[in-house]
Every structure is written in structure tokens, then in C-alpha cells.
Backbone as ProteinMPNN parsed JSONL, in Angstrom:
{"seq_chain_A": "XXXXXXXXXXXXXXXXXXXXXXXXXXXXXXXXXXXXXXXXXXXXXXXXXXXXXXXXXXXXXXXXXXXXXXXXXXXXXXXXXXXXXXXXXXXXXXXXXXXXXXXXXXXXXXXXXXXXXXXXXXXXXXXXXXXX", "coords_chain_A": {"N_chain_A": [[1.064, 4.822, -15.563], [-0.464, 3.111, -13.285], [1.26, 0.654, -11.815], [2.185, -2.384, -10.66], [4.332, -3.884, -8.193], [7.253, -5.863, -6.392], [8.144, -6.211, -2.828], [10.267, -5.843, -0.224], [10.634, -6.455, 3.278], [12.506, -7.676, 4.972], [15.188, -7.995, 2.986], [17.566, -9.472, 3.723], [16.682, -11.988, 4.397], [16.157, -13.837, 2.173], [18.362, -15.035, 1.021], [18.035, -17.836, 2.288], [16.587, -19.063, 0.697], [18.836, -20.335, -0.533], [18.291, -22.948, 0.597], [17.071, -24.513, -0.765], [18.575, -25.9, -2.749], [20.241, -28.071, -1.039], [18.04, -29.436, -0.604], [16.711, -30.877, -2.683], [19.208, -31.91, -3.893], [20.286, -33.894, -1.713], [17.127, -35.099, -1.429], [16.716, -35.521, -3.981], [18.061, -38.089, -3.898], [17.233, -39.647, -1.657], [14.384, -40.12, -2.108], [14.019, -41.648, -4.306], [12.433, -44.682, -4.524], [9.913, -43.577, -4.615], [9.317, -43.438, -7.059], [9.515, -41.808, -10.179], [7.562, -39.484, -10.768], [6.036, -39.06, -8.474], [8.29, -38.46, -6.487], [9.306, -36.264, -7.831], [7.135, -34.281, -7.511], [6.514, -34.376, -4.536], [9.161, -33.133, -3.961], [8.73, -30.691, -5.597], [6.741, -30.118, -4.15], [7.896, -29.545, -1.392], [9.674, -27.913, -1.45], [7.917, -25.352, -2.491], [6.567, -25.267, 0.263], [9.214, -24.288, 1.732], [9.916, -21.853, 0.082], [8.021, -20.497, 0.447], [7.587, -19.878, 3.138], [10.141, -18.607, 3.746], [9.693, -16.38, 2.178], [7.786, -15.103, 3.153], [9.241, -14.726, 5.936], [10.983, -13.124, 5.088], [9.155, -10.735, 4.324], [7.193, -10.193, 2.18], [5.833, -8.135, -0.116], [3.352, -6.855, -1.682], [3.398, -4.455, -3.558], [1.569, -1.418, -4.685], [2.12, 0.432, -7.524], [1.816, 4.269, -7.733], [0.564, 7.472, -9.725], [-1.358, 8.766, -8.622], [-2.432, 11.495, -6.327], [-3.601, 12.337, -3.096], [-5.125, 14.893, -1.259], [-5.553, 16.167, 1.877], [-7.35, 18.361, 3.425], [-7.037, 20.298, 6.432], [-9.072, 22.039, 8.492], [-9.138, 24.26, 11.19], [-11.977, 25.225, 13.141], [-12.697, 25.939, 15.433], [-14.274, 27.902, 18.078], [-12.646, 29.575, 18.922], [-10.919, 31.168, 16.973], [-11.739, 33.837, 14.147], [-14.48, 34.242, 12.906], [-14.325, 35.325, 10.323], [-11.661, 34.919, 9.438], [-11.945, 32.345, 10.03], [-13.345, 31.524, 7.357], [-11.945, 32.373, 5.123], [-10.125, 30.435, 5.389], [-11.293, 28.019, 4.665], [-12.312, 28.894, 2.23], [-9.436, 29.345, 1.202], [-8.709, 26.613, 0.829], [-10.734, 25.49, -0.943], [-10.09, 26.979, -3.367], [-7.195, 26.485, -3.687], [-7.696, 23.849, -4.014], [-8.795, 23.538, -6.546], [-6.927, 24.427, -7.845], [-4.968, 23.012, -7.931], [-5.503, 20.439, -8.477], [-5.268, 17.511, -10.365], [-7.248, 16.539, -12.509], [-7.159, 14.571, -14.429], [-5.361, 13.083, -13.901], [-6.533, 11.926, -11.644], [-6.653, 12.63, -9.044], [-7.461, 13.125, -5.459], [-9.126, 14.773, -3.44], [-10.088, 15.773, -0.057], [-11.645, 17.297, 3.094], [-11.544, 18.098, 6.258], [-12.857, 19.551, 8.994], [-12.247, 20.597, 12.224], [-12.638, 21.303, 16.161], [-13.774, 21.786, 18.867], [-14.064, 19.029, 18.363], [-13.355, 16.764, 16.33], [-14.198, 16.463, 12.724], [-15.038, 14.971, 9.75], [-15.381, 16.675, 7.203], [-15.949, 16.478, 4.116], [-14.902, 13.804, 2.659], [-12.189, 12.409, 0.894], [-12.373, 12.534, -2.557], [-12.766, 12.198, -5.971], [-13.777, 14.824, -7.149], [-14.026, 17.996, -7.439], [-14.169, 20.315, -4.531], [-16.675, 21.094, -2.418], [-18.129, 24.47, -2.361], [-18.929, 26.094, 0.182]], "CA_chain_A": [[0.374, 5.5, -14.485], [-0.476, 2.303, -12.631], [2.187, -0.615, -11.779], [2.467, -3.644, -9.099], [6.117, -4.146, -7.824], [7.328, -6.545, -5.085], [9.234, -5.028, -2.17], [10.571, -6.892, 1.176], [10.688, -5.973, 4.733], [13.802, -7.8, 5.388], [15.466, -8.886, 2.313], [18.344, -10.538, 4.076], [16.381, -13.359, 4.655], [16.306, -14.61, 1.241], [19.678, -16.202, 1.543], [17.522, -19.012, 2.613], [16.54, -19.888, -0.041], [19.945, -21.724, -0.914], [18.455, -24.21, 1.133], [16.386, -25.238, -1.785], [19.594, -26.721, -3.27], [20.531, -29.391, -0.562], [17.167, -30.379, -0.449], [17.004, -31.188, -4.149], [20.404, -32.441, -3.629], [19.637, -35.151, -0.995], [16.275, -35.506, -1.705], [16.26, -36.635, -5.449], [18.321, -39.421, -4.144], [16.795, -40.797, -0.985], [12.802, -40.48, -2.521], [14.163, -42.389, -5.126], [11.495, -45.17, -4.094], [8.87, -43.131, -4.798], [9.292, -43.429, -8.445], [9.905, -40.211, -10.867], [6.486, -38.338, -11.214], [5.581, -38.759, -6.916], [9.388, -37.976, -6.328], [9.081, -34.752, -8.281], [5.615, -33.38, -7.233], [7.323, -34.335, -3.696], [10.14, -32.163, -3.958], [7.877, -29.174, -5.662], [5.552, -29.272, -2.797], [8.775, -29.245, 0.026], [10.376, -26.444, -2.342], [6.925, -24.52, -2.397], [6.706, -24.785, 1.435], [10.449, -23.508, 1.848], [9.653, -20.31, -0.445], [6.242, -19.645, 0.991], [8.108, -19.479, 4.654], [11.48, -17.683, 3.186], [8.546, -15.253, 1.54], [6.903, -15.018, 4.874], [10.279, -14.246, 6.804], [11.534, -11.625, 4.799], [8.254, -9.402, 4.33], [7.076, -10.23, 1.098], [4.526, -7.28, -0.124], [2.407, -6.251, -2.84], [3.244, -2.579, -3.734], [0.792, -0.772, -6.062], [2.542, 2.465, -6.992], [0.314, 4.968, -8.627], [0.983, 8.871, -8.762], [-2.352, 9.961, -8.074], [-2.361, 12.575, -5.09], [-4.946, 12.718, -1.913], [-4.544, 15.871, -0.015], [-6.806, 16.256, 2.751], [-7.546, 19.553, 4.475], [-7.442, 20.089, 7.963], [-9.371, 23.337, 9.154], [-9.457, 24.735, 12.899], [-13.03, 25.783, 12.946], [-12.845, 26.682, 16.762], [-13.859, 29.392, 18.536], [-11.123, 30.852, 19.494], [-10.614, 31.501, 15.391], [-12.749, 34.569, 14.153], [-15.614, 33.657, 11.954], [-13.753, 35.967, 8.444], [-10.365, 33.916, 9.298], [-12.091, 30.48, 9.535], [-14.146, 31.966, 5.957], [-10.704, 32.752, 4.362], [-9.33, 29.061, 5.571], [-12.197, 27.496, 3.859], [-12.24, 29.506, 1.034], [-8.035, 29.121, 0.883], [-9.013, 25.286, 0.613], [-11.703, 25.157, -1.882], [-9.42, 27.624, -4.637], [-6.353, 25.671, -3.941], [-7.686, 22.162, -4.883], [-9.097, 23.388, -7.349], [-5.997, 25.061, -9.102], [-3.946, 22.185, -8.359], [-5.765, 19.163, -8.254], [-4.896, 17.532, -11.444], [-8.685, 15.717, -13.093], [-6.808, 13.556, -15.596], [-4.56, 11.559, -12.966], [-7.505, 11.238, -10.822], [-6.249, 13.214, -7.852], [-8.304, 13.186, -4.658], [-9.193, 16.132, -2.132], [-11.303, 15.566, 1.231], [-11.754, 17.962, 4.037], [-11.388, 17.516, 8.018], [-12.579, 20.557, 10.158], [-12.286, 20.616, 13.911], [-12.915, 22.056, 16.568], [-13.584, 20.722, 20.57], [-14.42, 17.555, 17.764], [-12.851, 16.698, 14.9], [-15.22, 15.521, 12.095], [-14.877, 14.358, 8.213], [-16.862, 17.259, 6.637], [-15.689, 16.019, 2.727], [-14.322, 13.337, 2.779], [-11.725, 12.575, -0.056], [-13.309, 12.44, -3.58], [-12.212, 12.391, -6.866], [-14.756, 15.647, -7.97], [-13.72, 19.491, -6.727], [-14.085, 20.841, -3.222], [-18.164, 22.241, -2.984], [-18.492, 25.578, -2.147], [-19.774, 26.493, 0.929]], "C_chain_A": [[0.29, 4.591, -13.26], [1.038, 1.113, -12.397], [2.161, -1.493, -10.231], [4.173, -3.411, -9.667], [5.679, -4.798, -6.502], [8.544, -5.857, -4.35], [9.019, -6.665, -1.258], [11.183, -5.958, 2.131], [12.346, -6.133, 5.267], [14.522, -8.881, 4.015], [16.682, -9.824, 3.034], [17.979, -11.997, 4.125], [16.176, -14.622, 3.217], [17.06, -15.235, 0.924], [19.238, -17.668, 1.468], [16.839, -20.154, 1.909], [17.698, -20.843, -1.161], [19.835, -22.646, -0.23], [17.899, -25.421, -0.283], [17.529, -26.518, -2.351], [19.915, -28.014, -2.863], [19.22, -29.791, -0.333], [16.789, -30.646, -1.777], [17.897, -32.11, -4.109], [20.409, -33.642, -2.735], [18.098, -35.718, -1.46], [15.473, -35.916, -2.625], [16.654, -37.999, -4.96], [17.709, -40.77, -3.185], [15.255, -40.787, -1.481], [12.788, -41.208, -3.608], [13.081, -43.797, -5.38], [9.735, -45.052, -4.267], [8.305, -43.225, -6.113], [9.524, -41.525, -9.125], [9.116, -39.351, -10.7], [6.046, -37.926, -9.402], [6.535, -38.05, -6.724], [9.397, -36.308, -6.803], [7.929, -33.977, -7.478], [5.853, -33.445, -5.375], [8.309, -33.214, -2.653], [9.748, -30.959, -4.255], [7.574, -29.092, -4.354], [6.825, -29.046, -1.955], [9.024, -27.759, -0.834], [9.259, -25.211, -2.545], [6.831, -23.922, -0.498], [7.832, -24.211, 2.01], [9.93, -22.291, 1.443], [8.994, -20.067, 0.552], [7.354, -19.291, 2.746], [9.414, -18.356, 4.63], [10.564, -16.45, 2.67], [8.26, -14.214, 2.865], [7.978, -13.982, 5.792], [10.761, -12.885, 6.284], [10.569, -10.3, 4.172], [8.054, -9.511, 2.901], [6.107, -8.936, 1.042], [4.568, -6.834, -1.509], [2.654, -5.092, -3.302], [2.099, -2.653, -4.755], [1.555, 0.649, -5.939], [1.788, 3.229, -8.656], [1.312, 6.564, -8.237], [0.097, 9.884, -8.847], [-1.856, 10.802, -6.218], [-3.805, 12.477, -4.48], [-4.11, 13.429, -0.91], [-6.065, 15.941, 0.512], [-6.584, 17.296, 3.854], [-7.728, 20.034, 5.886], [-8.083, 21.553, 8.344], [-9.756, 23.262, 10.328], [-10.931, 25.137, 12.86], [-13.223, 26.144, 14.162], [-13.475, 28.003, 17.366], [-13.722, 30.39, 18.677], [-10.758, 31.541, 17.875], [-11.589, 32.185, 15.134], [-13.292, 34.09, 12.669], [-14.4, 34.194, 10.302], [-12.763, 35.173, 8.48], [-10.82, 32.628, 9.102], [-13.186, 30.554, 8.228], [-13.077, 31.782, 4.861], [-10.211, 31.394, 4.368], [-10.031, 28.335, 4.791], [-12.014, 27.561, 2.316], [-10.755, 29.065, 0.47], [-7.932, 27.195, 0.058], [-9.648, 24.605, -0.341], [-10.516, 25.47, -3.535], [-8.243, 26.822, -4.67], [-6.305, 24.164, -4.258], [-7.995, 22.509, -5.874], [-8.107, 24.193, -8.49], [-4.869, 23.573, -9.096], [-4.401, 20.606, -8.432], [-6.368, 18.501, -9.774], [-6.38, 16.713, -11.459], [-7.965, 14.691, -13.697], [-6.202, 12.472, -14.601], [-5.36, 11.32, -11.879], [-7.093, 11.702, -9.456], [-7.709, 13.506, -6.804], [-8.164, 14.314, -3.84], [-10.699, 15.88, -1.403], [-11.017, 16.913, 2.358], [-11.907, 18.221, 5.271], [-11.559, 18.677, 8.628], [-12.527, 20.16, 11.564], [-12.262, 21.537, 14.713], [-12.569, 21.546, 18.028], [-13.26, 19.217, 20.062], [-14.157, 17.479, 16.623], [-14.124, 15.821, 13.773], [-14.697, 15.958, 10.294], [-15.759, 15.099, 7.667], [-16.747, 16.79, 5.142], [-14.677, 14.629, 2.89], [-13.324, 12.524, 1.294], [-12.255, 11.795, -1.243], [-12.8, 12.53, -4.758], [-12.285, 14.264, -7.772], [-13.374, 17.023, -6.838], [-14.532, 19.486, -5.27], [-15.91, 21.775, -3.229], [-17.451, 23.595, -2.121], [-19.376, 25.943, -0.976], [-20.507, 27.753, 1.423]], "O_chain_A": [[0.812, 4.996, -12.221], [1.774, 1.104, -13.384], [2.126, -1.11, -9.061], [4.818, -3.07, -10.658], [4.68, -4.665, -5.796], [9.5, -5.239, -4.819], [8.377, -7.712, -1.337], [11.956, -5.02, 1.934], [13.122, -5.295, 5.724], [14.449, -10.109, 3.985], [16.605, -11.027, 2.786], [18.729, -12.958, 3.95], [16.089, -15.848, 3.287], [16.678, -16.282, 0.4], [19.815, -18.541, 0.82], [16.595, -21.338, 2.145], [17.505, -21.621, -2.095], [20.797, -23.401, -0.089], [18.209, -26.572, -0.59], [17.321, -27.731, -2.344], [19.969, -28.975, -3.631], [19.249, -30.816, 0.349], [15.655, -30.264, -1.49], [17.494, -33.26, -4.284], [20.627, -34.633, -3.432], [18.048, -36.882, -1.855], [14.335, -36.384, -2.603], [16.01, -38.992, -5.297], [17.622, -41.976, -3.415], [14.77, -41.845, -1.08], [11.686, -41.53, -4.052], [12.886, -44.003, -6.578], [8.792, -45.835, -4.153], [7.101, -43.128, -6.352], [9.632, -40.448, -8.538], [9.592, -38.244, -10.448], [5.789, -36.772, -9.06], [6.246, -36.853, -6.688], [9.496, -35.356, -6.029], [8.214, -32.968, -6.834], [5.328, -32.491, -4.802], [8.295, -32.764, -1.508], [10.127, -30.025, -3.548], [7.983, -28.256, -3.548], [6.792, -27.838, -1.718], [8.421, -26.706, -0.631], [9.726, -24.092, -2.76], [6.954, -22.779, -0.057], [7.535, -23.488, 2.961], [9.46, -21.567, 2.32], [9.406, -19.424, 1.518], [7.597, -18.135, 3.091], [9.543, -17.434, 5.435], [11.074, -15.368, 2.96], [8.489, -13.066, 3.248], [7.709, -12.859, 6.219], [10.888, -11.835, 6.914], [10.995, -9.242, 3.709], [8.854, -8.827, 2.264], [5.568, -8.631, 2.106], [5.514, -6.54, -2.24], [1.558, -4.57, -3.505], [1.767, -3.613, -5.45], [1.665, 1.506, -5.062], [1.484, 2.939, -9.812], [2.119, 6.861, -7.357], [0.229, 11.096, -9.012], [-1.075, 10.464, -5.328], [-4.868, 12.517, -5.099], [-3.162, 13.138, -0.182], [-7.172, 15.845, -0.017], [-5.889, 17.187, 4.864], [-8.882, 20.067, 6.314], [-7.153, 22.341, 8.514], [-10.576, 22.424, 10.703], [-10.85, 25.783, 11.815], [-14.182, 26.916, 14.18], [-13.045, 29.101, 17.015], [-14.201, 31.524, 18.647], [-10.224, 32.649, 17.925], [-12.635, 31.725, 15.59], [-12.682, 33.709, 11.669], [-13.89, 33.416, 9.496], [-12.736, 34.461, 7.476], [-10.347, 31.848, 8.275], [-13.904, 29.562, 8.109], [-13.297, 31.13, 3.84], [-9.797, 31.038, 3.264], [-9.306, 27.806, 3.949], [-11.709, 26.705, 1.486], [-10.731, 28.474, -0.61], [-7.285, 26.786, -0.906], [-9.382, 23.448, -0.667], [-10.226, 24.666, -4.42], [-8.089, 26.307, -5.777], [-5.358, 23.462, -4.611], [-7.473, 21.752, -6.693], [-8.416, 24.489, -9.644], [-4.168, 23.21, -10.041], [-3.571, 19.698, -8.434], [-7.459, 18.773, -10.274], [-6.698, 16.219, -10.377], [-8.372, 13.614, -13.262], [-6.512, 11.282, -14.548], [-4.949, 10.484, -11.074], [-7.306, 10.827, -8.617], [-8.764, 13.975, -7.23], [-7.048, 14.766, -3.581], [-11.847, 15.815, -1.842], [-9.915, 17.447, 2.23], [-12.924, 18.914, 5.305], [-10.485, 19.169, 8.976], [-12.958, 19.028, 11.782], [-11.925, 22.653, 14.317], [-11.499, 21.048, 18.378], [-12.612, 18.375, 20.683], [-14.758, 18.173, 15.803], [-14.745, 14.8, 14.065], [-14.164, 16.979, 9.861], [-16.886, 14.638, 7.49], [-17.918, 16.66, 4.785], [-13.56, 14.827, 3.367], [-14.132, 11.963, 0.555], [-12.568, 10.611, -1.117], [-11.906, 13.357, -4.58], [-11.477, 14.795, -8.533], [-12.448, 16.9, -6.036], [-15.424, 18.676, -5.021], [-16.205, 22.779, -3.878], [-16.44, 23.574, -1.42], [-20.578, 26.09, -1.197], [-21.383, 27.66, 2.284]]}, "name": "protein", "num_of_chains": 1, "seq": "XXXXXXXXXXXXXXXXXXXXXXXXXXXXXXXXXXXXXXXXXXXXXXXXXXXXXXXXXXXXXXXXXXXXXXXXXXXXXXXXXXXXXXXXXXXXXXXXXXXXXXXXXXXXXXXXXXXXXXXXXXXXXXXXXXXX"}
């Protein structure tokens, strides 16, 4: 139902990390000086700050992908719209979340009328649509 995945913005840029190589590659031999255990922990940390910037460049990101549903209702309440039509729009809104708005996968439904002013009359919820 739930899962993380990693995505990227611009994978091209990962390429870059074949730099890792020549710096490994040169830089076991001139930190040599340093002795084995500095030399290493050395080379991690440069090889950490490479990734983290190669990460950086090509849009690293977090996905969460889920396949709950949030539908959110927009009604005209204007007006210019006659009272039984903006009754019926309401009403159209309430019966249709509640035939399709699955409980088990946790599906959300909120409600947005407007008018001169748009305002958040439900705003999306796990529960059914009240009844007005």
C-alpha cells in the first residue's frame, strides 16, 4: 500500500560520480603520510562530500507513493446559480464520495465552495462528506 522510492530531477548528473575513482586513485597514494586508519576516514569524508554534492546536483528526492485518493469538491455557490441547482451540486457531492470513496485505503474527500469568495467549507478528511 505504502512504499519510499528515490527519484532524480536530473539524473544525468550522476556521471559524476566517476570522479570518486581518481580521487581514490591519487589520493590513496599521496595521503600516504597520514598513516592507514586517518588516510581512509580521509578519503570517506572527501567521497561523502562528492556524493552529497553529485546528490544535490541531480535532484535527489524522497518519493512516498501511496494509492490513497483526495478528491476535493469545488462548488459555485454564487448567485447567479439558482438555489435547487446549487442543492443538487451539493447533494451530487455528498452521494458521490460516498459511493466511491474507498474506507479501507483511507481515501480522503474535502469540499471548496465559492462564490465572490472562495472558502474551505470541509476540508479533506478521511470520514464521509456531512450532510447538509
Amino acid at each position: 500500500m505504502f512504499g519510499f522510492r528515490f527519484s532524480f530531477d536530473a539524473p544525468h548528473y550522476l556521471w559524476l560520480l566517476t570522479l570518486l575513482v581518481p580521487l581514490w586513485w591519487f589520493g590513496f597514494r599521496r595521503l600516504a603520510q597520514l598513516g592507514t586508519t586517518r588516510r581512509l576516514f580521509a578519503l570517506l569524508l572527501r567521497s561523502l562530500v562528492i556524493i552529497s554534492l553529485v546528490l544535490a546536483l541531480a535532484g535527489l528526492q524522497w518519493v512516498w507513493v501511496t494509492d490513497r485518493i483526495t478528491v476535493v469538491y469545488l462548488l459555485d455557490q454564487s448567485d447567479s446559480i439558482p438555489q435547487a441547482l446549487r442543492r443538487r451540486m451539493l447533494d451530487f457531492a455528498i452521494d458521490n464520495a460516498r459511493r466511491h470513496r474507498d474506507a479501507a485505503r483511507e481515501d480522503r474527500v474535502g469540499l471548496i465552495a465559492f462564490g465572490r469568495e472562495a472558502a474551505v467549507e470541509v476540508p479533506p478528511f478521511d470520514a464521509e462528506l456531512p450532510a447538509a
